[in-house]
N, C-alpha and C positions, 0 to 999 in steps of 0.2 A: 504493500500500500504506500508505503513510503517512497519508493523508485517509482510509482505510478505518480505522485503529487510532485517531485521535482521535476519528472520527465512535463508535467504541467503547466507548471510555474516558468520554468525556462521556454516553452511554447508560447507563452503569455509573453514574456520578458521580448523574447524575439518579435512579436508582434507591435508591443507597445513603441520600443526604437525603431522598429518601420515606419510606424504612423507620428512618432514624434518628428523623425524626418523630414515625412511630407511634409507636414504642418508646417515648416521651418523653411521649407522649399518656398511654399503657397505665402508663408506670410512674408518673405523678402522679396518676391516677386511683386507682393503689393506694396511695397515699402519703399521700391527703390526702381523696381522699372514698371511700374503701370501697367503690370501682368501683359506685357509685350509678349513675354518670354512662355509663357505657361496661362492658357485662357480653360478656364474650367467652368461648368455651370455651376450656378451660387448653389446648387441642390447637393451638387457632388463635395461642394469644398462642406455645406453644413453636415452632409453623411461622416465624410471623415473626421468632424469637429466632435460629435459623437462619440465614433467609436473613438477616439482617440482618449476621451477622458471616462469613458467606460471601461479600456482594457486599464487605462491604468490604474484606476479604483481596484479592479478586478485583479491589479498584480500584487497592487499594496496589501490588499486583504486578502488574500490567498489563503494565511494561514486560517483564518474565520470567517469561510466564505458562509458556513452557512447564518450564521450573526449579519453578513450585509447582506444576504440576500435577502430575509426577514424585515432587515430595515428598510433595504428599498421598494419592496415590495407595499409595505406599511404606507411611506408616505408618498408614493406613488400613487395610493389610493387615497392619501388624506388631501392630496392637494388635486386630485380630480375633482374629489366631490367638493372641495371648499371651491375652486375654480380660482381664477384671476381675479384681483382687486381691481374693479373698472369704473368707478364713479367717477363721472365727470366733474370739473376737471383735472383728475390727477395723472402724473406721470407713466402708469402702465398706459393708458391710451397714447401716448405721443409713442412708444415705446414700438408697440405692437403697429402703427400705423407705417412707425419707420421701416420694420420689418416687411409689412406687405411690401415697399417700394423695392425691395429685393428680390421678389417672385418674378420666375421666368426671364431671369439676368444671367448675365454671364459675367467671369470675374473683371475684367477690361473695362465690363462698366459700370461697375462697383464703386473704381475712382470718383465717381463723377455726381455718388450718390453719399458714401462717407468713406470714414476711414476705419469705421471699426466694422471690422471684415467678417471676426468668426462667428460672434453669440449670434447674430439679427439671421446670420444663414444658415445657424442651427436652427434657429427658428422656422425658418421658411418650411425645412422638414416637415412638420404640422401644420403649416398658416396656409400653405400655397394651395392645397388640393379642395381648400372650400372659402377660395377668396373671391370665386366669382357665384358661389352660393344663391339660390332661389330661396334656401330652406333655411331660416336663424339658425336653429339649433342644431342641426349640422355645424354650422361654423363656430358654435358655443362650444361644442362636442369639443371639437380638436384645440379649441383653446383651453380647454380644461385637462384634457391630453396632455397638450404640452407642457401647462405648471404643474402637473403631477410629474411628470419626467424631470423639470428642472429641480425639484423637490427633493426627488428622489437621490440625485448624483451628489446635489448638494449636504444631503444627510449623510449618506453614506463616508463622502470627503472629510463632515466632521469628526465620524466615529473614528475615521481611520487615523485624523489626527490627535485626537485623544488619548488614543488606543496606546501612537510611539511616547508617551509621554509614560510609560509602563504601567498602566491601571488595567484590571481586568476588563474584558468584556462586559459587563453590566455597568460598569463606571464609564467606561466610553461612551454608552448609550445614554445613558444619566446627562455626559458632559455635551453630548451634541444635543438635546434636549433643552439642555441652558441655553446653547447659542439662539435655537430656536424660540425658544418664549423670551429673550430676553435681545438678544437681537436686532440694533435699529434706530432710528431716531425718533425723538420724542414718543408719540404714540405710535409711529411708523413702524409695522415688523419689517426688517429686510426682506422675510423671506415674502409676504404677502405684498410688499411694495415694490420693492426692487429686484424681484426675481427674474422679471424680463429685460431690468439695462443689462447690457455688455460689461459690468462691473460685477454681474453675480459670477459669470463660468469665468473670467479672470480671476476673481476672490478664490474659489475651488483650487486651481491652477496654484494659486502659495501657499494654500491648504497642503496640497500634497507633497509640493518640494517642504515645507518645512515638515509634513510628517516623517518622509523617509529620509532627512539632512539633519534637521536642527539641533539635535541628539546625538549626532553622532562628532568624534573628535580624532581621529586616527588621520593618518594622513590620505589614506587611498581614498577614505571617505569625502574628507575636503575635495580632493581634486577632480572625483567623482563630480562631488557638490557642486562644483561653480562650473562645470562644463554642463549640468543641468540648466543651471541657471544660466549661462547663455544661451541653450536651445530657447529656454521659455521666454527669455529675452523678445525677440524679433515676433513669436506668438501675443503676450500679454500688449507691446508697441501697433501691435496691428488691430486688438481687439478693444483696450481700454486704456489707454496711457499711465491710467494710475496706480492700477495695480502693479505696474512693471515700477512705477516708483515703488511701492512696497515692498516686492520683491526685492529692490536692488536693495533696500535700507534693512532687511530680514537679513538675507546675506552680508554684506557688507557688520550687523552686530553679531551673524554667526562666525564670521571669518576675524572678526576683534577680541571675540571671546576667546575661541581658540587660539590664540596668537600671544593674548595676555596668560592663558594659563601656562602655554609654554613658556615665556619670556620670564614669568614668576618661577616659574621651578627651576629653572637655568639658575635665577635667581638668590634661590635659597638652596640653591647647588654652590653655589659661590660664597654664600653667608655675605648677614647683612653688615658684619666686622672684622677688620682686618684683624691680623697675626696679634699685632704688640694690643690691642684693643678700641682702636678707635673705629668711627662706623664708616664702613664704606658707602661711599659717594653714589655707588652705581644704582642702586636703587632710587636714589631722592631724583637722579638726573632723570631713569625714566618715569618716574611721577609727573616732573617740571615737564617733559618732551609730551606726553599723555595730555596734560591741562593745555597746555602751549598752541596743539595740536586743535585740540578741539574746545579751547574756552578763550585763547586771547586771540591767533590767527584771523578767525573771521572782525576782530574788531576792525584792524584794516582796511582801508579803502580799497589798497592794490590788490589786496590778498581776494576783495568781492570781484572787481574790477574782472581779477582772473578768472575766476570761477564761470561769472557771469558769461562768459565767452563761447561754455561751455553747454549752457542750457538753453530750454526749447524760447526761455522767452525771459524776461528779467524785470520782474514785477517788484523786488527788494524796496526800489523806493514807493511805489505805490503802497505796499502793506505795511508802511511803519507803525500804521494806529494797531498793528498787532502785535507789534513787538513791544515789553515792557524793559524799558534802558532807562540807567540811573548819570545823568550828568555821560551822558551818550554813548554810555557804554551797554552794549547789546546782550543781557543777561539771560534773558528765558523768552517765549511764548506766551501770548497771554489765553491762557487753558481755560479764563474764565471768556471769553470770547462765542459769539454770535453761538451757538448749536453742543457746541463742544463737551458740557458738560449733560445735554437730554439727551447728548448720543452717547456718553459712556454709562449714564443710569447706573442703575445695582449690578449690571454685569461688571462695570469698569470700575467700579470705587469699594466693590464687598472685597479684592484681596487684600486692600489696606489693613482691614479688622483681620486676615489672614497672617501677618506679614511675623507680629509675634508668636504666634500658636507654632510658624514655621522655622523661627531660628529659635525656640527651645531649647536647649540643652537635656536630651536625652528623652524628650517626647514623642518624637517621631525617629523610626531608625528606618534613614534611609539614606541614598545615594544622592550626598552633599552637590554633587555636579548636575544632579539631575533634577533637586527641586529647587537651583538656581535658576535654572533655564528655564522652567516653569514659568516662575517667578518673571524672567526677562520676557516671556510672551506676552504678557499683563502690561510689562512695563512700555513697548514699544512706541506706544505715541507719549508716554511722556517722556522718556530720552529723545522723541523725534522734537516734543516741543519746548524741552527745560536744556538740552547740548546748545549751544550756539550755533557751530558747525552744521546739527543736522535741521535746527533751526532755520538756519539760512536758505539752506538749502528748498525746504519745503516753503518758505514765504516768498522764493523767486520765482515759482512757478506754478502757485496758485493765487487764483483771482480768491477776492474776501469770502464772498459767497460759499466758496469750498473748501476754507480752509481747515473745517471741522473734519473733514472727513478721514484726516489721519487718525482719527480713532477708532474707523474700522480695520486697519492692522492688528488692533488689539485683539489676542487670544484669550482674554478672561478666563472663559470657561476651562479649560487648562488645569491652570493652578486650585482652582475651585475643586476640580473635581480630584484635582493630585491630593488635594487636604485631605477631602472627605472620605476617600478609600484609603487613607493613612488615619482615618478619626476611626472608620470601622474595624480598621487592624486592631487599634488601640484597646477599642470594646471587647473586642474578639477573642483576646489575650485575659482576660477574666476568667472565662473558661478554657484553661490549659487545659490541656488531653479529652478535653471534653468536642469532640467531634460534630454531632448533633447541636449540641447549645452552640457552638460558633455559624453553625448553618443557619440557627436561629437566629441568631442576632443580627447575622450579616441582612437577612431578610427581612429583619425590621427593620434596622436602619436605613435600606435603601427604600424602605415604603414612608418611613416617616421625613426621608431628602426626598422623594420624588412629589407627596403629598404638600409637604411645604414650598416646593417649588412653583406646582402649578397655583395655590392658592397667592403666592408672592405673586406671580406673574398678572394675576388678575385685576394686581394694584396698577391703572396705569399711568396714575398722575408723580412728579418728581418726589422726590429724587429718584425711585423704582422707576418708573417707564417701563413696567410689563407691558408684553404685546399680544397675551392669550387673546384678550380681548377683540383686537385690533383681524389674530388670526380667524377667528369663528365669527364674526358679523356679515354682514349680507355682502357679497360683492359687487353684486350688478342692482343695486337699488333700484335703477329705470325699468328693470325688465318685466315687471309683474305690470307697468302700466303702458308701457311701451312696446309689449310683443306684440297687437295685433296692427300698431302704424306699422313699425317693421316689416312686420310680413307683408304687408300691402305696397309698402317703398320696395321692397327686393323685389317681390314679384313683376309687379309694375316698371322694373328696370328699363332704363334706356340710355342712350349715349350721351346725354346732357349731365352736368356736373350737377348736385344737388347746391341748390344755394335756402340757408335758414339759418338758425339761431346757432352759440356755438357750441352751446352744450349737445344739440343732436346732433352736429355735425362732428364732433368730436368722437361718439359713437356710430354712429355711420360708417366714417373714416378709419377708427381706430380700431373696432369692433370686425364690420363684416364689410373691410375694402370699400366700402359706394365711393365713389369720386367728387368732392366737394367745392365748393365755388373760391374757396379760399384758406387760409392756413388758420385755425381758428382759436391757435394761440394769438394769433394776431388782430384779435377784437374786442376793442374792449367792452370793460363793463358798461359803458357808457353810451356806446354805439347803437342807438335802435333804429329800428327796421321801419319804413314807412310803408305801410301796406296801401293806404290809398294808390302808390303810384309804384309799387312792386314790380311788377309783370314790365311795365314801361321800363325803368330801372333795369333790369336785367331780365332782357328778353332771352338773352343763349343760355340762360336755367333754368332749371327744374326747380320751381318756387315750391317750398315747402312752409306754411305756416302751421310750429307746433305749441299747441294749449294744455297741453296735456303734461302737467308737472311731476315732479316725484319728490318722493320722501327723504331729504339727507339724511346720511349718517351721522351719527356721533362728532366723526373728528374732526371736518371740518369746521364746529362748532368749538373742541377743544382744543384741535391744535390752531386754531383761526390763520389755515395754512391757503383757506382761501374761503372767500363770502359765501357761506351758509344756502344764503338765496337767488344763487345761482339756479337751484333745482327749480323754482320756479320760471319755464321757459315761457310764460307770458309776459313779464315782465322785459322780454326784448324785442316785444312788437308793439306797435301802436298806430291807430286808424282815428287822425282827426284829433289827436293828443289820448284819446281813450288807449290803457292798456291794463295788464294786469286783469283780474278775473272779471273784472266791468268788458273788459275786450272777447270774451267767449259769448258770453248774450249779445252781444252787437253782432260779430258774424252770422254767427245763427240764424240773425233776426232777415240782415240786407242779403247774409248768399251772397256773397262776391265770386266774380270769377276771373281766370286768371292763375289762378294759383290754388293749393289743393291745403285745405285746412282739417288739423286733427282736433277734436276738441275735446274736452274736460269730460270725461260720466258723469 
């Protein structure tokens, strides 16, 4: 059995470095010649996008394939039947709208539509075959399809990195669990909001390189490491630029770590004092070169000067209101800044409360190097925003609006879960030789972490920011009042671009392909519609006037991430100054024609 599962693993292995290949091929072809050189259908480059990050889930977890198979299978089904988060106007609709513009392309002209190559044509996989759809739910079908698939890669990714952090199997699961209810900004779960940007299957992608790297410290291993991370390189730069920043800033603290432990042992190979008794110097010099390096260096004009020469864009003086400098010297990040702190919630600030249960003396017996690094996963956006060096670095090349988002590098859930299967060890050890009673307890305790989990998570307001909530709400609020105009708009199809309000066009568009009169983030709030001279106004559309409002959710009200009464779509028409629900009795009454009106029940 055992020559059977190598002979397996090594089939996997050889598959996964064929397709990391292509991938590597496909993404520098878009990167640097305009797929001159290599023209593929956007269906073909999303098939191998696919397998490419299924075989290598598949390689990592080999050992416990049947633990991921269970899990993928799980939320494969949980995020089918939850479906996509679609309420207008949030971000999955621009998302999924982008996506359609990639059906029935070819890579060549891709350029010409964006740059991030891989997620939107994994997409297409599901999107393409019901985007010219007569039937809604048909195309509901395969959007719900494809976030159960994206769900699913993306759990399994978690477990597997939990998993190298050496916790058993149930704790990996526990710990990808956290990510998931906990996960996100403000009320925003990642997995329910941003499952469709091109930032979730890059996030995956440093999921994995740090599952099978970050851990390890041998040398074959490094060298290994960073030729990974250049393959993933040219991949993450084609798909999301920012996660290849992550990437590079993961790396680059994995390859410091490892460098300082050697340099230390070399170190204290040398001892810290000379012969006759005094201390040697060598140490304090590389303390001074270490500070130098990454605390006074970036003070420098010349030293940004250079840098800056170096990157995609150099925004340093634009984002000084981010940086907190004392008599102009550039000290830290300011971590209390725009999003920062409702994006790291309870996931990002509970290992603080961890930090002393973890350097104990004689609490926990385990591998010093190994709940260090723990610990450094947690840590990564505040070394990204409290170093100077790596400070600078990230306020050169983010606009203010995003400068939060280095706090999803952060691994929280990690150290979390490293604690608490070191907390259950601890209980466990009560009953020495007692076999059964540690079976016990191990059983309780992860019912009474998983129990207290999901009841934390159901807290969504600060400083928690759970996202149960956020996960189990209605996703398509319009659709219980809005499936029988739908079906009558699809059916009804024709070659005219639909022109109406933007919140239906935003579903239309976003939802089930229809072709709309205009980009409809580009309308404001303020923008209304004159129906007396509609049809005159834009005769080459398909006028659609809709009355027929919907119910908001919750969090546009909580997170006031956008006006509440939007969902009312009478309020962006008006005939004679009449709108809003005065506006459904007046059509009723005149029948106007010209344009085709839905109205209120």
């Amino acid at each position: 059995m055992g020559r059977i599962n190598q002979i397996g693993s090594q089939m996997i292995l050889g598959m996964m470095i064929f397709l990391w290949l292509i991938s590597v091929a496909i993404s520098l072809n878009h990167l640097f010649f305009d797929h001159r050189i290599l023209v593929l259908p956007v269906y073909t480059i999303g098939v191998i996008g696919w397998l490419t990050l299924i075989i290598t889930i598949a390689y990592l977890g080999f050992s416990c394939w049947k633990q991921l198979l269970l899990i993928g299978l799980f939320f494969f089904c949980s995020g089918y039947l939850t479906g996509p988060y679609l309420e207008p106007p949030s971000d999955p609709l621009e998302h999924t709208r982008f996506a359609y513009r990639f059906c029935e392309k070819n890579s060549q002209e891709l350029k010409l539509i964006s740059d991030d190559l891989w997620h939107y044509s994994m997409m297409t996989v599901f999107m393409c075959n019901s985007a010219r759809s007569q039937d809604p739910d048909h195309t509901l079908l395969h959007l719900d399809l494809l976030n159960g698939a994206i769900w699913s890669i993306l759990m399994c990714g978690l477990f597997i990195l939990t998993r190298s952090a050496g916790v058993p199997a149930r704790w990996a699961l526990i710990g990808a669990v956290i990510a998931f209810l906990f996960m996100g900004t403000n009320r925003f779960s990642y997995f329910s909001y941003y499952s469709f940007s091109a930032g979730a299957s890059s996030l995956l992608i440093c999921w994995l390189w740090t599952a099978m790297f970050f851990f390890q410290k041998n040398g074959k291993s490094i060298l290994v490491g960073v030729t990974c991370f250049l393959i993933c390189l040219p991949v993450l730069l084609s798909n999301h630029k920012q996660e290849a920043v992550f990437l590079s800033f993961i790396t680059a603290v994995w390859l410091l770590i490892n460098a300082h432990q050697r340099i230390w042992q070399l170190l204290r190979q040398a001892g810290f004092r000379n012969p006759e008794g005094s201390r040697n110097p060598i140490r304090y010099t590389y303390i001074l070169l270490v500070f130098s390096v990454f605390f006074l260096l970036p003070q420098f004009e010349w030293f940004q000067k250079f840098f800056t020469m170096t990157f995609i864009g150099n925004k340093w003086d634009a984002n000084q209101d981010l940086v907190y400098s004392v008599h102009g010297i550039h000290l830290f990040g300011k971590i209390w800044a725009n999003r920062v702190f409702e994006t790291f919630g309870l996931l990002g600030w509970m290992p603080i409360l961890l930090i002393v249960p973890f350097f104990w003396p004689g609490l926990f017996s385990v591998d010093t190097d190994r709940r260090n690094r723990c610990l450094l996963l947690w840590l990564l956006p505040i070394i990204g925003y409290g170093v100077p060096l790596f400070h600078f670095i990230w306020a050169s090349n983010v606009d203010a609006g995003v400068y939060y988002r280095l706090t999803y590098c952060s691994m929280a859930w990690v150290p979390i879960t490293f604690f608490f299967h070191q907390l259950e060890h601890r209980f466990s050890l009560v009953f020495e030789n007692q076999d059964e009673n540690k079976k016990t307890t191990r059983r309780i305790f992860c019912t009474v972490c998983l129990v207290f989990l999901f009841l934390t998570a159901t807290v969504r307001s600060g400083p928690i920011y759970g996202k149960f909530d956020h996960i189990l709400m209605e996703t398509r609020p319009w659709w219980p009042a809005w499936k029988d105009m739908i079906s009558k708009i699809l059916q009804e199809r024709d070659n005219r671009p639909v022109f109406t309000d933007p919140q239906t066009s935003s579903v239309l568009a976003g939802v089930f392909n229809y072709p709309i009169a205009y980009k409809f983030r580009e309308f404001r709030r303020k923008d209304i519609i004159d129906l007396k001279n509609f049809e005159k106004n834009y005769p080459n559309f398909r006028c659609i006037v809709n009355l027929i409002g919907f119910t908001p959710s919750w969090l546009p009200v909580e997170t006031v991430h956008w006006i509440p009464d939007v969902a009312n779509t009478s309020l962006y028409y008006s005939y004679e100054d009449i709108t809003g629900n005065e506006l459904n009795e007046l059509l009723r009454r005149i029948q106007p024609a010209g344009y085709q009106v839905f109205y209120e029940k």
